[in-house]
N, C-alpha and C positions, 0 to 999 in steps of 0.2 A: 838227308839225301834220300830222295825216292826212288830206289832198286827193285829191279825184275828180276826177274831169276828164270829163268831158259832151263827146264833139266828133262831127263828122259823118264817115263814113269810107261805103265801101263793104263788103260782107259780104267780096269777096274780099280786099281791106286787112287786115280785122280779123283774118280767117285766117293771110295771109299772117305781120302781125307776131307770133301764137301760136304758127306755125309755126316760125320762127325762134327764137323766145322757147325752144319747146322741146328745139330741135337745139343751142342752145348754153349751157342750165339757166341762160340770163342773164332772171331777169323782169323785168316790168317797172318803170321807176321809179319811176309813177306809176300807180294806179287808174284805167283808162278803162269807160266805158258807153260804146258809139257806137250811134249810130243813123243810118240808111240815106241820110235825106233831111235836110234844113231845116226842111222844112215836116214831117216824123214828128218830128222835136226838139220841135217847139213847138204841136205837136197834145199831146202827151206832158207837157208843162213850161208848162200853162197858166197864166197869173198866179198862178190860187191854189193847184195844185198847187207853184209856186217859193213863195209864203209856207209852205206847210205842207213846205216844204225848211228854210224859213231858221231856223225854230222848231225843226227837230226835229236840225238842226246841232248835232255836239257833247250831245246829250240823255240819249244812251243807250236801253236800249229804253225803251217808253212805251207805253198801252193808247192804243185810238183814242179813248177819250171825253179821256183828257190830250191827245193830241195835238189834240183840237178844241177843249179848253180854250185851252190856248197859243195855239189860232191867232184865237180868241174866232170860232169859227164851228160851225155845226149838226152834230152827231154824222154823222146821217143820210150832209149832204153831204161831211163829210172819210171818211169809210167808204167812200165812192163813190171820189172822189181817190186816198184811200189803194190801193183795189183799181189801181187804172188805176196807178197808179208799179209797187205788185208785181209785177205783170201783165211790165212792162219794166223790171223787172230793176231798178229804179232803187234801191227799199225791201226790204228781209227782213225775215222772218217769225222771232221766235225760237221756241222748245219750246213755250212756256209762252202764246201768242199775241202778245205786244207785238211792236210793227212797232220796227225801229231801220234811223236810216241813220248808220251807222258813220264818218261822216267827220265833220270839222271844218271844210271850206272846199272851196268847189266852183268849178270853174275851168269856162268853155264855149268852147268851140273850134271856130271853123270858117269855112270862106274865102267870102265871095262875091264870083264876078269875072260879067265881061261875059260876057254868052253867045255 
């Protein structure tokens, strides 16, 4: 099964593990997106942006009016959605236009402690 992993890091972190990733040709085992903050995750990963994840899981590519289909919601508003995930990296663009996200199962990661 082919897993993403959604976690929250610092830009220097994310560097950091590429960097290494590169100097020793070991990548990584798992697909990650990170993003900066908690609150950039879930500005990013709003309710209905996570339904039109969970539809399009496993889908392959798919035109935005399918993926509004599947999610039984307005073209207009999954066009808007769909823009805001491309935008961050979350969704691809193929040749041809269909959006696909390539994974099968999405893991989210990240610590909240005491300040």
């Amino acid at each position: 099964m082919k897993t993403v992993t959604l976690d929250v890091r610092t830009p220097a972190d994310s560097m950091a593990e590429f960097a290494h990733a590169w100097k020793t040709g070991k990548a990584q085992k798992t697909a990650r997106i990170s993003f900066a903050t908690p609150e950039l995750l879930w500005r990013v990963l709003t309710e209905k942006r996570w339904e039109l994840l969970k539809v399009l899981c496993g889908a392959g590519p798919v035109s935005i009016r399918e993926a509004a289909r599947r999610a039984e919601r307005d073209v207009k508003a999954v066009h808007g959605d769909i823009t805001a995930l491309l935008n961050a990296g979350v969704l691809s663009k193929t040749e041809d236009g269909h959006i696909v996200f390539p994974y099968e199962a999405v893991k989210v990661e990240f610590l909240l402690q005491a300040a």
